[in-house]
N, C-alpha and C positions, 0 to 999 in steps of 0.2 A: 096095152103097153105104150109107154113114151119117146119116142128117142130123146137121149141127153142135148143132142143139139137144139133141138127146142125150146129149151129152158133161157133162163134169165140166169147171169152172173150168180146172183145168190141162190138160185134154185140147182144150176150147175157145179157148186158147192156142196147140199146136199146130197148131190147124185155121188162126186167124190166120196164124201166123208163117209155113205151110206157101203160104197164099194168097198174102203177100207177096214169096215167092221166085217164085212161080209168077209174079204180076204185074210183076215188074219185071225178069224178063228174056224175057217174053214164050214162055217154055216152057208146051210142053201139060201138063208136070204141074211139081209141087210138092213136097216134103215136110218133114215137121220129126218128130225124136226125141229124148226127154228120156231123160237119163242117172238112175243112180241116186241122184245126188246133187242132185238136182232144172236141171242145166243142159241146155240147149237149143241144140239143131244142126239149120241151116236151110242147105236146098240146090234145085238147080234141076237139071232135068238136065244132061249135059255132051254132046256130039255132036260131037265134034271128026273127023279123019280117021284118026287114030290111037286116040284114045280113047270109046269109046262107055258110058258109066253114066247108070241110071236117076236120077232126083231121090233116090229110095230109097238107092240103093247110098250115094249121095254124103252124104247124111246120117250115116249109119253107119258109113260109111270115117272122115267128121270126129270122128263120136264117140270112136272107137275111137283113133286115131291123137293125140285128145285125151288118152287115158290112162282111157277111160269104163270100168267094170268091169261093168258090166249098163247095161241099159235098161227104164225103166218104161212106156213107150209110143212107138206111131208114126204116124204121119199122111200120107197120102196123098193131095192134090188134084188131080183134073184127070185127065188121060188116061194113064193109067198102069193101066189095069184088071187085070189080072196078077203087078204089083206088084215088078216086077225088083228082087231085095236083101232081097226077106221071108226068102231062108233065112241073107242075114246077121242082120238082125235078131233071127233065131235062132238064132246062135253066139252072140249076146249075154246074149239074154234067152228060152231057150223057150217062157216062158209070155206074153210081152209081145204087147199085144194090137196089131195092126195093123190102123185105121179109114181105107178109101177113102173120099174124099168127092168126087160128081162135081164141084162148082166152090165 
């Protein structure tokens, strides 16, 4: 895990925007990924009966499907320790770093 105070302004953004998907739909985790062109995709996870994605994936799916070309970071809050959707993350971007933060 990361602490938030470690980060960089725009990565400290993430960790926000990552907590407020978390908080407002009351999921165990969170996440947010900023695209190459500095825009930001915020998601929560999804647990439907047919569809089951991490906060991660769902991030990543909006980015991409946004028309995103890479990605410059990723964030993870909450209970998601394994991080289902890092090896998207890394269709996108290989070298893009991915910070868990527990809450």
């Amino acid at each position: 895990m990361t602490d938030a105070v470690d980060f960089d302004a725009e990565d400290a953004k993430l960790v926000t925007l990552a907590r407020s998907a978390r908080a407002r739909t009351g999921s165990a985790a969170g996440a947010a990924v900023r695209d190459t062109d500095g825009r930001t995709y915020v998601a929560a996870a999804v647990a439907l009966p047919a569809l089951t994605l991490s906060a991660l994936q769902v991030a990543v799916a909006m980015a991409a499907s946004s028309g995103a070309l890479g990605l410059e970071a990723a964030v993870v809050v909450g209970d998601d320790p394994d991080a289902p959707g890092a090896a998207a993350v890394h269709d996108l971007a290989p070298d893009a770093p991915i910070h868990h933060v527990s809450t």
